[in-house]
C-alpha positions as CSV (number, residue, x, y, z in Angstrom):
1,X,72.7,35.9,57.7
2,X,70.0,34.8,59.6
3,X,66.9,32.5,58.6
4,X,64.3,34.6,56.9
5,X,61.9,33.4,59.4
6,X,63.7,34.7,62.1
7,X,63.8,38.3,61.0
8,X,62.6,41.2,62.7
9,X,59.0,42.7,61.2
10,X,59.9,45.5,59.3
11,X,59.1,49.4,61.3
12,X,57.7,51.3,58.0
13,X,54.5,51.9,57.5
14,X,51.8,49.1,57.5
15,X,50.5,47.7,54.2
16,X,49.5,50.0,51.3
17,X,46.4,47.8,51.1
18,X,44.9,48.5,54.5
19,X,44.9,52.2,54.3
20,X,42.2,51.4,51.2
21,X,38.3,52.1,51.8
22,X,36.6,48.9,53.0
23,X,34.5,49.1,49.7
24,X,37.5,49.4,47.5
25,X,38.7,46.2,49.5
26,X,35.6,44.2,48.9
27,X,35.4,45.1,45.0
28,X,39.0,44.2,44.6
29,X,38.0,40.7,46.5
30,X,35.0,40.4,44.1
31,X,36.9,40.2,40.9
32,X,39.1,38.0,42.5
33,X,36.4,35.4,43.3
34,X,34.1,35.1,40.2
35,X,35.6,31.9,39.3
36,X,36.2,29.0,41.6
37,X,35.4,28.2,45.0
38,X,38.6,28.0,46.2
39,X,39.5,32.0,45.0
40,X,37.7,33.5,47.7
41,X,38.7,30.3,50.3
42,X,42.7,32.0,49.9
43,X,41.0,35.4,50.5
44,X,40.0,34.6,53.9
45,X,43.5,32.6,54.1
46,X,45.7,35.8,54.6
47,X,45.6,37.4,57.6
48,X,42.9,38.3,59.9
49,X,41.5,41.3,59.1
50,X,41.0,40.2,55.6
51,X,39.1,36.8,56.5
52,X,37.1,39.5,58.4
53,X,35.9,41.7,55.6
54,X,35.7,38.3,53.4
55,X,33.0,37.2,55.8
56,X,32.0,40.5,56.4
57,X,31.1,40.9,52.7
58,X,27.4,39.1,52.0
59,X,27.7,39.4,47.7
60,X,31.3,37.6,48.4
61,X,29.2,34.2,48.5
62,X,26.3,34.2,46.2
63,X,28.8,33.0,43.2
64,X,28.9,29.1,43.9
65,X,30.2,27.0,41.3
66,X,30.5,23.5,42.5
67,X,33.2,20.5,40.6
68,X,33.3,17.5,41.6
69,X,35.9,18.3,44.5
70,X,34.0,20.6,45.6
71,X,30.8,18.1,45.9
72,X,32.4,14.4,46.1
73,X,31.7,14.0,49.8
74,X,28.8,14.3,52.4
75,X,30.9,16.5,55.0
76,X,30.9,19.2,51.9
77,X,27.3,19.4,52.2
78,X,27.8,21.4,56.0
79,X,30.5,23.6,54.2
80,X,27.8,24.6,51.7
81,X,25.1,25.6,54.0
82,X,27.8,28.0,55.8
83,X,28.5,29.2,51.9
84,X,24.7,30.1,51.5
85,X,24.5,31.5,54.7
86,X,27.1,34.3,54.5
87,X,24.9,35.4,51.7
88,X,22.6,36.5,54.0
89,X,19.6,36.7,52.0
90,X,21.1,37.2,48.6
91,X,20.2,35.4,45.6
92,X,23.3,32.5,45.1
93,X,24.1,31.5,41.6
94,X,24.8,27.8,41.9
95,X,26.5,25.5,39.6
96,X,26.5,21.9,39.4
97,X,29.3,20.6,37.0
98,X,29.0,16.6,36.8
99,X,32.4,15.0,35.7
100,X,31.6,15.4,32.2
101,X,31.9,19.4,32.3
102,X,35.0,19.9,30.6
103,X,36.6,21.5,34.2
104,X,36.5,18.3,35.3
105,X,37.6,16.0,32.4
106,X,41.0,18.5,31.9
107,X,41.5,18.2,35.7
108,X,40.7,14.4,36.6
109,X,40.0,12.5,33.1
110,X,39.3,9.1,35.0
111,X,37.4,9.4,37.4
112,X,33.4,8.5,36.7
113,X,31.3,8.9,39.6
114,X,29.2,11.8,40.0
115,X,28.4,12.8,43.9
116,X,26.3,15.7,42.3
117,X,22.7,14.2,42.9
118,X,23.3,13.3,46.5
119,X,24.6,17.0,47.1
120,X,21.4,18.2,45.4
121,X,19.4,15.6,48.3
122,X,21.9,17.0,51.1
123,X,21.1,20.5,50.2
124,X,17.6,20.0,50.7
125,X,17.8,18.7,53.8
126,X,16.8,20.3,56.9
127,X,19.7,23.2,57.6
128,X,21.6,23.8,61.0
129,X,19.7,25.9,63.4
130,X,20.0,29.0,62.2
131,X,20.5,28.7,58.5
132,X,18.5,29.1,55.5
133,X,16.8,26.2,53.4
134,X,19.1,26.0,51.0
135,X,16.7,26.0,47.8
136,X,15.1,29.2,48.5
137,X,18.9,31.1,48.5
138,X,19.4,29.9,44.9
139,X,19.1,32.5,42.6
140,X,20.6,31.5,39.6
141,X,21.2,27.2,38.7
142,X,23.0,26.0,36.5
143,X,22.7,21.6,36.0
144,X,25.7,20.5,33.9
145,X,25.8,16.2,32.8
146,X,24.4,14.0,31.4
147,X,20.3,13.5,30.8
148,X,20.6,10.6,33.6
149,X,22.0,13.2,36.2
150,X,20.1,16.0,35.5
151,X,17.2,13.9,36.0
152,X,18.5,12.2,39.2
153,X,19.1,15.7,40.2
154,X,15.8,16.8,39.7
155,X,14.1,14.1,40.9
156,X,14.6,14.7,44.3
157,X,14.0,18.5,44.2
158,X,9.7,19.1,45.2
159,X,8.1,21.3,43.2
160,X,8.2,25.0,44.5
161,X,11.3,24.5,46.2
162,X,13.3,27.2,44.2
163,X,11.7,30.0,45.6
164,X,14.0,32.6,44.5
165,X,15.0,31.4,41.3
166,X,15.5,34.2,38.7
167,X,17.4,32.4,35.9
168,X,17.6,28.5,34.8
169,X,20.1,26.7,32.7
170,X,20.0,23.2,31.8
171,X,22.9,21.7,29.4
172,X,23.6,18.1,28.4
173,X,27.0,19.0,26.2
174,X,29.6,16.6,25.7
175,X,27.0,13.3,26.6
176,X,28.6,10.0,24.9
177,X,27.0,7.1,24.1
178,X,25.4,5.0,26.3
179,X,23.6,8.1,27.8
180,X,19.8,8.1,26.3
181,X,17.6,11.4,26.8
182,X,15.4,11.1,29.3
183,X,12.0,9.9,29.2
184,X,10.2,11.4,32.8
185,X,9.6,15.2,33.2
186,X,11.4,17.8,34.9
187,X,9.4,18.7,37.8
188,X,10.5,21.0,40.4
189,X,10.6,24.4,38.3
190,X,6.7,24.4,37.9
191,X,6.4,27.0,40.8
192,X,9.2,29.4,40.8
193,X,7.2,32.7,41.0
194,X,10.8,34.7,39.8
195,X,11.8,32.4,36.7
196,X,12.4,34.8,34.5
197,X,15.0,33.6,32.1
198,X,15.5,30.2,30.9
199,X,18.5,28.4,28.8
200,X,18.2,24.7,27.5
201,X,21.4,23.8,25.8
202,X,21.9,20.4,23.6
203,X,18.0,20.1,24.1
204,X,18.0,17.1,21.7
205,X,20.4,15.2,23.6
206,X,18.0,15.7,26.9
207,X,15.2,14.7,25.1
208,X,13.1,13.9,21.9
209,X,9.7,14.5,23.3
210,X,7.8,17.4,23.1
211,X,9.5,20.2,25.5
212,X,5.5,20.8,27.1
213,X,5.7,17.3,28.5
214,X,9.1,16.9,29.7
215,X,10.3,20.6,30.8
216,X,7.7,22.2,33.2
217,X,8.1,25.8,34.0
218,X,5.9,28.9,33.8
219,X,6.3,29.9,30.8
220,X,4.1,32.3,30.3
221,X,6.4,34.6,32.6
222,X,9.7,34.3,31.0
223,X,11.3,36.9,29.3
224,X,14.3,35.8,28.2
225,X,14.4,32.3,26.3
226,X,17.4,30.5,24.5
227,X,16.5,26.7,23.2
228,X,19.5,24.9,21.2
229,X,19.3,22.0,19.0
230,X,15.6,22.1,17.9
231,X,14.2,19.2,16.4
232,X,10.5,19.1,14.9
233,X,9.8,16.3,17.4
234,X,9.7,18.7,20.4
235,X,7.0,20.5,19.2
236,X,8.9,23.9,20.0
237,X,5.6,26.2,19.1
238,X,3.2,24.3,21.5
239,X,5.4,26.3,24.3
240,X,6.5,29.7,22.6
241,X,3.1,30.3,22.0
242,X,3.0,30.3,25.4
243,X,6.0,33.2,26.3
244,X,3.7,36.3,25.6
245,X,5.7,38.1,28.0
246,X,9.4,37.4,26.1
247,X,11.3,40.1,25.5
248,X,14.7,38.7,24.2
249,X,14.3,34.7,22.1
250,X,17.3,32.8,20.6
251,X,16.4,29.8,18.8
252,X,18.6,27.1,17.2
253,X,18.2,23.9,15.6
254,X,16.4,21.9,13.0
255,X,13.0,22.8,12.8
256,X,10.2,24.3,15.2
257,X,7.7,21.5,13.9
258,X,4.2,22.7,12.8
259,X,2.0,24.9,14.3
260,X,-1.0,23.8,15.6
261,X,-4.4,25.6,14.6
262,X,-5.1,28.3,17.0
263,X,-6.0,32.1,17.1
264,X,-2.7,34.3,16.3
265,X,-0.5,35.2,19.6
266,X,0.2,39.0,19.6
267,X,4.0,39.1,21.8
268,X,4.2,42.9,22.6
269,X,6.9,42.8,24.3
270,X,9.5,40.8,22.2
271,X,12.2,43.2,21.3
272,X,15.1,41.4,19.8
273,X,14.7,37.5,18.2
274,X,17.9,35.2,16.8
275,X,16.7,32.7,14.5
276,X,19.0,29.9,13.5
277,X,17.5,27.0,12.3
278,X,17.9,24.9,8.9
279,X,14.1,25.2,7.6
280,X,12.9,29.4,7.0
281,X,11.0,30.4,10.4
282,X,7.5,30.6,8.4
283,X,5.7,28.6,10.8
284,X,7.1,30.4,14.1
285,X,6.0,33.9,12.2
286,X,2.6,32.7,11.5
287,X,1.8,32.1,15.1
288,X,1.5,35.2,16.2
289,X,2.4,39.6,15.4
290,X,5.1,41.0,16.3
291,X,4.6,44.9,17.2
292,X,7.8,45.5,19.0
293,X,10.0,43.5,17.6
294,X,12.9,46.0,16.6
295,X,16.1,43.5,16.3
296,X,15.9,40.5,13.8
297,X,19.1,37.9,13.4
298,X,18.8,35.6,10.6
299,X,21.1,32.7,10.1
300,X,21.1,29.2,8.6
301,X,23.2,26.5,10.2
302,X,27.0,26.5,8.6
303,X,26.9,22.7,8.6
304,X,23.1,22.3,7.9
305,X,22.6,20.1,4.2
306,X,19.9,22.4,3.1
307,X,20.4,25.8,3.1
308,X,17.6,28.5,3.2
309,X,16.1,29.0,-0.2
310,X,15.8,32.3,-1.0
311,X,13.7,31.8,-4.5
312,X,11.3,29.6,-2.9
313,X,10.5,30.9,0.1
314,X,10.1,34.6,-1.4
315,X,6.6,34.8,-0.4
316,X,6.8,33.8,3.1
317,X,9.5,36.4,3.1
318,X,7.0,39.2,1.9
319,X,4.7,37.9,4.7
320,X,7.1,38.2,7.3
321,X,8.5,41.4,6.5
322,X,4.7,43.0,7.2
323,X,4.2,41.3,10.2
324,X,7.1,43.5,12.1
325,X,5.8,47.5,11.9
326,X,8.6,48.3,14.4
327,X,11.5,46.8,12.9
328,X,15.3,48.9,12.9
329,X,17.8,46.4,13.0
330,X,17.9,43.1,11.0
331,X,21.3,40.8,10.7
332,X,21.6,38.0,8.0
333,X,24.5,35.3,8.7
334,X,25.8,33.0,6.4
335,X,23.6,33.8,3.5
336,X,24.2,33.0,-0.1
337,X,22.6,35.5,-1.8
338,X,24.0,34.7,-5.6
339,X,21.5,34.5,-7.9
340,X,18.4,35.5,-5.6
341,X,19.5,39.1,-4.9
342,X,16.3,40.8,-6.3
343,X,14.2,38.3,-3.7
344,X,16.4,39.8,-0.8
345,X,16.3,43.2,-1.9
346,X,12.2,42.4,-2.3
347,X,12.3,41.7,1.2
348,X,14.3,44.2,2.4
349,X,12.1,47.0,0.9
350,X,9.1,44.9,2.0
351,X,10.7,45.8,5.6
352,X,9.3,48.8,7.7
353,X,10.8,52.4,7.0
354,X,12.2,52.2,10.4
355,X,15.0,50.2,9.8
356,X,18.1,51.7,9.6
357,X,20.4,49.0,10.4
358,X,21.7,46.3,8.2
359,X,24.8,43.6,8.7
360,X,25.3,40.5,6.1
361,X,27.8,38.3,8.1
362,X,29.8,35.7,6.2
363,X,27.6,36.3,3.6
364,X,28.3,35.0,0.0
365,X,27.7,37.9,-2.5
366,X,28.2,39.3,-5.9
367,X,28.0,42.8,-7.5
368,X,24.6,42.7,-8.3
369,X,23.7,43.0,-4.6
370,X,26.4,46.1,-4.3
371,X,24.2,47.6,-7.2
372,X,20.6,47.0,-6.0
373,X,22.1,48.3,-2.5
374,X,23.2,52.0,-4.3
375,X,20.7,54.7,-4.6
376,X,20.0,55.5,-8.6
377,X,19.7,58.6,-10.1
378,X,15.9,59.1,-10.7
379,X,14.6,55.9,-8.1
380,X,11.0,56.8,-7.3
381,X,11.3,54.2,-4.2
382,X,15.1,53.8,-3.6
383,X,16.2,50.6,-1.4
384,X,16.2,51.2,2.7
385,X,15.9,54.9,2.4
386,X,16.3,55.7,6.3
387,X,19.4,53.1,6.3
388,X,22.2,54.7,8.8
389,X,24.2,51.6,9.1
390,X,25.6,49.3,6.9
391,X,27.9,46.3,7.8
392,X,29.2,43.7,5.7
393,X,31.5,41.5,7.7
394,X,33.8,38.5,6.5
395,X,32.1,39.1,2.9
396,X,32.9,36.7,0.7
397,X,32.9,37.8,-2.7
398,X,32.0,35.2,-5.7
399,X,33.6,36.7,-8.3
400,X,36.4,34.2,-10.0
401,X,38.1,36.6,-12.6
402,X,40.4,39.6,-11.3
403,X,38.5,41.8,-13.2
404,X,35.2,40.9,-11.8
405,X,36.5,41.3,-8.6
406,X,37.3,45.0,-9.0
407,X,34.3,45.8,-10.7
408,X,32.0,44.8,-7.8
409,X,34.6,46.6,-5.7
410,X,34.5,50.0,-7.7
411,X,30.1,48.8,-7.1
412,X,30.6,48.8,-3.8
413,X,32.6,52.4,-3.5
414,X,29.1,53.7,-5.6
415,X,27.2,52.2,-3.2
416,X,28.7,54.2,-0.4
417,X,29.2,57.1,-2.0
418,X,25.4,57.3,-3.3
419,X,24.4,56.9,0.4
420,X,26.5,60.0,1.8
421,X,25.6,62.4,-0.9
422,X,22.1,61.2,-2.3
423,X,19.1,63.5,-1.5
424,X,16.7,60.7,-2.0
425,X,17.7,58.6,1.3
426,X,18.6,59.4,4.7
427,X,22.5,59.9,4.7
428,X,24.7,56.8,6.2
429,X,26.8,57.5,9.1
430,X,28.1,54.6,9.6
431,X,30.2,51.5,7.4
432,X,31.8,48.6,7.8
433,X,33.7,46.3,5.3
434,X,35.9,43.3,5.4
435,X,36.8,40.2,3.6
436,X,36.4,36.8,4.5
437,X,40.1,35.5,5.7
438,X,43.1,37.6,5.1
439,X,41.8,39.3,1.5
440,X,42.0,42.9,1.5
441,X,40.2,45.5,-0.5
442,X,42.1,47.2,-3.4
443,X,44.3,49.2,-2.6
444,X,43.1,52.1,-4.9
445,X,38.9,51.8,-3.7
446,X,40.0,51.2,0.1
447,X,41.5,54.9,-0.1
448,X,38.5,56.3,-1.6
449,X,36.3,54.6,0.8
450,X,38.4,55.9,3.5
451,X,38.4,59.4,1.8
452,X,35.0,59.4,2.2
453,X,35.0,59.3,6.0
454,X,33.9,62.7,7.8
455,X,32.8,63.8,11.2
456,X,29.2,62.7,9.9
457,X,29.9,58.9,8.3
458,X,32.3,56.7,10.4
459,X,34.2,54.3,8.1
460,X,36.0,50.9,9.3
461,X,37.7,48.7,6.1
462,X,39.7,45.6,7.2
463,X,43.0,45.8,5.6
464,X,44.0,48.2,2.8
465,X,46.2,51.0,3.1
């Protein structure tokens, strides 16, 4: 038999692949290259007429993530201005990854050096003839190391150089000892007219200063902001005060500090808020109204020492429920509601009569909170009376004896059933049950639960039969 490489070409037809539309081609090819820089560099490796339509294809190259391999030498700086340029025009998301991003410590565990901040300085040199300035094609950056590099990063960026820029991330995770957060400000996002979105991740292992002095970027134009690892020292309300135009706000952490006095901020345009932070969010409320605001996620830290207090903080709860006319949709995580479920149910009636969506998520609960839930026979003012939607996820119910248990089980069936059938509330459509781990329902009230279900209420139990 002859050597395969000696063989004839075959005489059928040519490729299945080439009789494809050219737009099919390049969606196939942009699936194929969301993830490295080297996925799309085989693309253009196969045959001609491929490397063609690769090249061909401008929203082929404005995904750019960059590991150290990719960025260890100065002759990669050339290969990245060709990169950008077959964009042509398009916003590039660019990543810097510094050996600490866990890509690079599964892939090369030794090795130390990061060539990321000269990369940074070689992009911002003069391009070839021809070719863009590299800062104004990024779209999207993400800066991944430690506080050192993403200030030696920064540091030689000027101010206003990001001209594009839509969307900024900034994470210091995984930073070891012997890195200390930084103590001079990030500069060069000051003047990026598109900034619209903004992510800060391990912000306490950046810095311990207040965010206004050390972070500078427009903030009064973002509308999307996500801040982890809070601490009061960064003075987190001296610069949310400042994000009137926020639509969508995460927010984890310690503590968002005290607010300064000042006249109350009205944000008209924040729609949906997660608030996870170890102290109750009374401060960050009292800043300002909140007359759009129609998605609420509550949720104390699971490792925080001191959990929300219900009890205590019953009239800030009263006060914040009035301050959010346009509320539909509130989630509480991790809760332990024993013992304080007339406070929660005080400020869940307290809540505006358009919500109709409730989820307790790995919530602790017994079966008085199944029974202050259920509509009553003769209620002038039942609980949540345009509720659609109830979820209770990973529940975990704090009921030791067996008898207990079924009790607040055979509750919980009433609480359903007094929803669906009820004349006093808006009928739910829609529930949602399961334990926490691998308990299951009762056999006996998960078949009545499910009995229930009809083209009008949509029921899903975890388990049962």
């Amino acid at each position: 038999m002859m050597p395969a490489c000696y063989l004839e070409p075959p005489s059928g037809p040519a490729c299945p692949i080439h009789s494809l539309p050219l737009e099919l081609i390049i969606k196939i090819f942009t699936h194929c290259s969301n993830d490295t820089v080297t996925s799309i560099i085989k693309l253009t490796h196969i045959c001609g007429r491929w490397r063609a339509i690769a090249f061909g294809a401008p929203l082929l190259w404005t995904n750019l993530p960059l590991l150290r391999t990719q960025a260890a030498k100065e002759e990669h700086v050339q290969l990245i201005h060709e990169w950008l340029h077959r964009a042509a025009g398009h916003p590039v998301r660019l990543e810097l990854q510094s050996p600490y991003h866990p890509a690079c410590r599964s892939r090369w565990p030794n090795y130390k050096d990061s060539a990321i901040p000269s990369i940074m300085s070689g992009l911002l040199r003069m391009p070839p003839s021809g070719y863009r300035e590299p800062a104004t094609a990024i779209g999207q950056l993400r800066l991944y190391g430690t506080p050192e590099e993403i200030l030696d990063v920064t540091s030689v960026v000027p101010a206003g150089a990001f001209s594009q820029l839509s969307r900024l991330t900034i994470s210091c995770h995984l930073v070891h000892d012997g890195h200390p957060p930084i103590c001079s400000p990030i500069l060069p996002f000051c003047y990026s007219p598109h900034l619209r979105e903004f992510v800060v991740e391990a912000l306490s292992q950046l810095t311990t200063r207040p965010i206004k002095d050390m972070i500078i970027v427009p903030w009064s134009q973002l509308t999307n902001l996500v801040v982890d690892q809070v601490l009061p020292a960064h003075q987190y309300l001296d610069v949310f005060r400042q994000c009137t135009a926020l639509v969508t706000a995460s927010l984890f952490g310690i503590d968002v500090g005290e607010a300064s006095p000042t006249e109350i901020v009205k944000f008209s345009s924040l729609q949906h808020l997660e608030y996870r932070l170890s102290v109750w969010p009374t401060a960050l409320f009292h800043i300002g109204d909140f007359p759009a605001l129609r998605i609420l996620t509550l949720e104390p830290p699971c490792n925080c020492p001191r959990r929300w207090n219900w009890g205590l903080d019953r009239e800030d709860l009263l006060d914040v429920a009035h301050r959010l006319p346009a509320l539909c949709k509130i989630t509480i995580r991790r809760a332990d509601t024993r013992r304080v479920e007339g406070d929660i149910m005080d400020f869940l009636k307290a809540l505006p009569a358009t919500l109709d969506y409730l989820r307790l998520d790995r919530c602790r609960v017994r079966k008085d909170l199944f029974t202050r839930l259920r509509v009553h026979a003769g209620d002038e003012a039942p609980a949540l009376p345009h509720l659609t939607t109830l979820s209770l996820v990973d529940t975990y119910l704090d009921e030791f004896l067996p008898a207990d248990s079924r009790a607040a089980e055979e509750e919980l069936y009433q609480l359903v059933e007094s929803r669906i059938y009820s004349a006093q509330v808006e009928h739910l459509r829609n529930f949602e049950f399961s334990y926490e781990g691998e308990r299951t329902l009762d056999a006996g009230i998960s078949a009545r639960v499910r009995a229930l279900a009809s083209d009008s209420l949509v029921v899903r139990l975890a388990g049962g039969t």
